[in-house]
N, C-alpha and C positions, 0 to 999 in steps of 0.2 A: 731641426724640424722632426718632429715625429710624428707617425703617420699609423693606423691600425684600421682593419679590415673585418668585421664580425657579422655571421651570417643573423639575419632574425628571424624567425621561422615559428606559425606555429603550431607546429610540434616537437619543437627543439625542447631540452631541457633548460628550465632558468637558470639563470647563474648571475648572484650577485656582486655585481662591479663594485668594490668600496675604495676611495682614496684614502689614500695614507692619512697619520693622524696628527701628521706636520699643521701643527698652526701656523698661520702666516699674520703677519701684520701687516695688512693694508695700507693702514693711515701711516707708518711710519714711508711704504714704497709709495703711497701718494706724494707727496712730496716733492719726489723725485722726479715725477713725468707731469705732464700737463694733456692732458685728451682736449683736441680741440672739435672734434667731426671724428662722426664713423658711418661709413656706408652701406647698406643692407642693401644687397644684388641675389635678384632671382635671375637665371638661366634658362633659358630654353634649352631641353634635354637634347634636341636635333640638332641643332646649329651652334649652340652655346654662347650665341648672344646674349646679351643681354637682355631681360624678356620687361624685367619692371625693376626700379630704382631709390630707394630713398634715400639720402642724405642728413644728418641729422646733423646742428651744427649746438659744440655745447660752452660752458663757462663754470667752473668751477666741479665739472664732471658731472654737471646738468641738462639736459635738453633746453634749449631755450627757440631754438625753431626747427622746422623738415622740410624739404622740396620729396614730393615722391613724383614720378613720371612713371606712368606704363605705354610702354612702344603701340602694344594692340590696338588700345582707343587715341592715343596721342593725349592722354590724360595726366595732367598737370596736379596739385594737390601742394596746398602750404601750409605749415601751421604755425603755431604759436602760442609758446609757453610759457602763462601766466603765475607767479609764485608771490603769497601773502604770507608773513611772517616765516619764512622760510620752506612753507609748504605749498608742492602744488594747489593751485585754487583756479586757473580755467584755463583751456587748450580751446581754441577758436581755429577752427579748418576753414581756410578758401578754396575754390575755385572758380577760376578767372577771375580775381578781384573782388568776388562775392562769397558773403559768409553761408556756409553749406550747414555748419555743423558747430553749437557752442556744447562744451562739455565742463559741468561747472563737480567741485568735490569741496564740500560744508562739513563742519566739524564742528565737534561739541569743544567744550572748556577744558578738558584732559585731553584734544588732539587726536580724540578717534574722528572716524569718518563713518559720518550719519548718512548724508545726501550725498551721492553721485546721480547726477543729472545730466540728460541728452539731449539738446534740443536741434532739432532737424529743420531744414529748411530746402523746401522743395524750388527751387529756382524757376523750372519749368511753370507750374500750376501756385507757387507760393504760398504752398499746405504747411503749414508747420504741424510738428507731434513733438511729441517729450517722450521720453525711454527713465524712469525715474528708481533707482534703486533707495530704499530705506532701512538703515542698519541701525540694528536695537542689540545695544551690549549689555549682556548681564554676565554673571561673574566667570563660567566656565566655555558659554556658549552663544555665537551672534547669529539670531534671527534676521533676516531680509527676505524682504519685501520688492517686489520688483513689477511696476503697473503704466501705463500708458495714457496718455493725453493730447487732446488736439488742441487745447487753451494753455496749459501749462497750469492750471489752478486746480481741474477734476481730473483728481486722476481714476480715474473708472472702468477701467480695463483691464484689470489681472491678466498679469504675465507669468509669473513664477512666486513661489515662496520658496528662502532654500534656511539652511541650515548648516553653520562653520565652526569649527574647530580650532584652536590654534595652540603651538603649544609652547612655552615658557620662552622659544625663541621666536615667536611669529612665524612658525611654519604650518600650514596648514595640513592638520592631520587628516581631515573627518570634510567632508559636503556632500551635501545631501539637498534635491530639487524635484518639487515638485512643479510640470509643467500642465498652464491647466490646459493648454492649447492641445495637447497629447494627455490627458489624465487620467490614464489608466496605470500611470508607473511612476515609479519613482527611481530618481538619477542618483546612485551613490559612489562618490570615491573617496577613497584611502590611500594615504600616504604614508613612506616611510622614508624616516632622513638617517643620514649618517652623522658621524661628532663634529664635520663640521658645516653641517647644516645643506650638503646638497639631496637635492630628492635622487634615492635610490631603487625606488619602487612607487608607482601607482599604477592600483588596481580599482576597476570601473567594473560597476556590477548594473543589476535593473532588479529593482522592487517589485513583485504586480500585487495588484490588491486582494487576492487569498494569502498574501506573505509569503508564495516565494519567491526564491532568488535567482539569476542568473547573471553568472560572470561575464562580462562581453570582453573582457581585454585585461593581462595583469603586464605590465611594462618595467624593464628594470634597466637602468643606465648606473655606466662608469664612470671614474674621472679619474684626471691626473692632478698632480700637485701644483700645475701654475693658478696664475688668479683671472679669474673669466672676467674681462673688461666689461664686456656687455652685463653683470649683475650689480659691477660696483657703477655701473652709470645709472639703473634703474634703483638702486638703493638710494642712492645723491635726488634723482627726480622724484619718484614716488615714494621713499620708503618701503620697508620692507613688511609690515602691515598693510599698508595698503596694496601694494603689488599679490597680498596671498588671499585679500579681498575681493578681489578683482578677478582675478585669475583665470575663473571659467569665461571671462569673457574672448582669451586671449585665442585665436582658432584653433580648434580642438581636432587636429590634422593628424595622422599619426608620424608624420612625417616633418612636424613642423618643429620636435623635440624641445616643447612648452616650458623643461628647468632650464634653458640654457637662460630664460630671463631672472631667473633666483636659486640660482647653484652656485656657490664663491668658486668654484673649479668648475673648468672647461673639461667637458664632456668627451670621453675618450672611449666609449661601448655605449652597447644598445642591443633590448631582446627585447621582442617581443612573445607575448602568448594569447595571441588573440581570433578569433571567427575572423574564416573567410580570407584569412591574409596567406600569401603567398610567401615565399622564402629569397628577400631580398637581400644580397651584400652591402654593407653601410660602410661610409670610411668617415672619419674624422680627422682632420687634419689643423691643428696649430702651429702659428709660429710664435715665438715671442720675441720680447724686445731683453734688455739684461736685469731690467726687476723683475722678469717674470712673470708680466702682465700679456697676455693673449694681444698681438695686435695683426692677426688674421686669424680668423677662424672661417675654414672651410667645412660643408656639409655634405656627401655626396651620396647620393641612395642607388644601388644600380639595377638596373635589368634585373632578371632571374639568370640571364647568361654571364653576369658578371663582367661583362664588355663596353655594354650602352648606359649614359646613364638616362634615369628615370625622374630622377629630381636634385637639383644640386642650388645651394645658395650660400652665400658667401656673408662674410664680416667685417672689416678692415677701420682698422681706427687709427687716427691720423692724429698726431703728439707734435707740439712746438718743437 
């Protein structure tokens, strides 16, 4: 078990984490293990209860469904993972035996992903909206479209237009977002990876319309050389294209450490240089099994005093 402790502060100097330049073979230590279920446990900082729950139960190193439960509201949530020709194509959410939430992903004839679709369902009042993204590939760079609907047919509501990068490995280098709900600015990050493809750096900046710029946050993480369970299960469900399409949608926390879903290495540092942030101690804690696949990963953020913690949430993946 190894364990490291890094302060993030910022006015601390960066310093870039990079893992080793050990390739690993995956598919060969697939093989060998079977991931059946893995648990995603938020904590309550006070009590360290357990605060909220998901379970995700998989096949083939896929999601195929999820129970999530939060203790606060006594809030139930199941889903269901739909897969055509080997690709995700819909996740349908209940709660209490009623569909809340279908989320459909359409794809052109080369297996990009055009349409990613939201459709909501208001239970109470039985409002339905659509949340509709539309991706247009051309050779260097993908335009989307992202607009709103109460029929599912007009979508007439501008939400965002952004702008994507990606580069020779599907990793998202470049986005960029215009919101018109706030439009006065424009949302830019930058990314940078290491040789084997985990993000080691993004930096988040803001456009204002005289052009210029401001940094709001430049972020840089480490890794160690095991294999992070949690990226090869989102590679097996989404793909790794569509996981760096998607991506801003995932909560944009700073604390919520957004590569641990597409970094092949588990995350062992963390700095930040950002407004407004305080100088928290972070620990990182994996265990592994004997191929050196991550099957606990702990998160833990602490106080300023370094005693209490502040945020902590867990990983645990459960093998035949």
């Amino acid at each position: 078990m190894k364990k490291s402790i890094f302060i993030i502060s910022c006015f601390s100097a960066l310093i870039i984490y990079a893992c080793s330049s050990i390739e690993m073979n995956n598919q060969e230590n697939e093989a060998n293990i079977n991931f059946t279920e893995f648990i995603y446990s938020v904590y309550d900082p006070l009590t360290l209860n357990t605060f909220e729950q998901t379970n995700y139960l998989l096949e083939d190193h896929k999601i195929t469904s999820s129970i999530y439960y939060r203790n606060s509201s006594n809030t139930t949530l199941t889903n269901t993972y739909i897969y055509l020709n080997d690709k995700i194509s819909e996740i349908i959410t209940y709660e209490n035996n009623q569909v809340i939430k279908e989320t459909n992903y359409n794809y052109d004839n080369s297996g990009n992903l055009v349409e990613y679709i939201s459709k909501y369902n208001e239970t109470d009042t039985l409002q339905l909206s659509y949340d509709k993204h539309t991706f247009n590939h051309t050779q260097d760079t993908i335009f989307v479209e992202r607009k709103k609907s109460l029929d599912g047919i007009n979508y007439d509501t501008q939400i965002s237009t952004m702008k994507m990068i990606l580069d020779e490995n599907n990793n998202r280098v470049y986005f960029e977002a215009f919101d018109y709900i706030h439009n006065e600015q424009i949302n830019i990050i930058k990314n940078t990876y290491d040789t084997n493809n985990n993000m080691i750096v993004e930096e988040t900046s803001t456009q204002f319309e005289d052009g210029s710029a401001s940094i709001i946050s430049l972020d840089t993480y480490g890794y160690n050389t095991s294999i992070n369970t949690l990226e090869v299960i989102y590679q097996k469900t989404f793909g790794r294209k569509n996981s760096m399409l998607l991506y801003h949608l995932e909560p944009q926390l700073l604390f919520n450490f957004n590569p641990r879903f597409i970094s092949p290495n588990s995350i062992n540092a963390f700095t930040s240089n950002s407004i407004n942030i305080e100088a928290f101690p972070v620990e990182f804690e994996n265990t592994l099994n004997n191929d050196g696949y991550s099957i606990l990963d702990d998160f833990i953020v602490y106080s300023s005093n370094s005693t209490d913690y502040f945020h902590k949430f867990t990983l645990e993946y459960i093998s035949e």
